[in-house]
N, C-alpha and C positions, 0 to 999 in steps of 0.2 A: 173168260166170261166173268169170273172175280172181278179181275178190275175194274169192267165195265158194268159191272152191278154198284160199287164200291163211289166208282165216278156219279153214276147216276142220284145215290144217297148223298156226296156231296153236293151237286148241282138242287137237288129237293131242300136240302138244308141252308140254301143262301150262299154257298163257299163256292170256289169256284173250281171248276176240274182239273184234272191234271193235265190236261190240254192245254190249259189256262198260264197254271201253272209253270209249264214248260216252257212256252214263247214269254214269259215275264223272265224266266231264269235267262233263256235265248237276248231276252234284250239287254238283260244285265252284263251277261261276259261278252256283248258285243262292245258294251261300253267300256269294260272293264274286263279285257281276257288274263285274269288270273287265275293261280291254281285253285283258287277257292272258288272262286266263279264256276270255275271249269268242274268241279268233280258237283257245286249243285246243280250245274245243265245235267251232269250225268243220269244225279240221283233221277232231276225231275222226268226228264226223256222216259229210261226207264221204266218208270211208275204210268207212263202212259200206253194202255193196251196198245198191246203188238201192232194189231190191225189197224191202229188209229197211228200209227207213226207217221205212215207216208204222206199224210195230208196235213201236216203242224204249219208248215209256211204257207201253206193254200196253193201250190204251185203242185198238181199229179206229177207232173212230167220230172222235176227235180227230184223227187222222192225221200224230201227233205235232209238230199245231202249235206247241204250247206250243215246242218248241226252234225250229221253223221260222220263229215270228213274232221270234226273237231273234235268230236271223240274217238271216232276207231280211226284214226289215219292209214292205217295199215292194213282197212279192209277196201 
């Protein structure tokens, strides 16, 4: 609920959310899959409320694996 209070004051303040955030970092390490890339998909992923994860690519049914098999491969 944190976060999603936290998102919301970003979004009020003109910035953009961690949702945002997250498919911007998503497009960067598709362009460029380096370790660096990779561990800010991590950070940003993360920082976006739990609840909000499954819907980042807009696709329900994926459940935004496509990012989840590049970080947790092993889940």
């Amino acid at each position: 609920f944190i976060l999603e209070v936290a998102d919301e004051i970003e979004r009020l303040n003109g910035r953009p959310p961690t949702s945002s955030r997250c498919l911007e970092a998503w497009q960067t390490y598709q362009k460029d899959p380096s370790h660096q890339n990779k561990e800010a998909l991590r950070f940003a992923y993360e920082a976006v409320p739990k609840h909000n994860r499954r819907y980042l690519l807009g696709d329900m049914d994926a459940k935004d694996f496509p990012i989840r098999g590049v970080l947790y491969p092993t889940l």
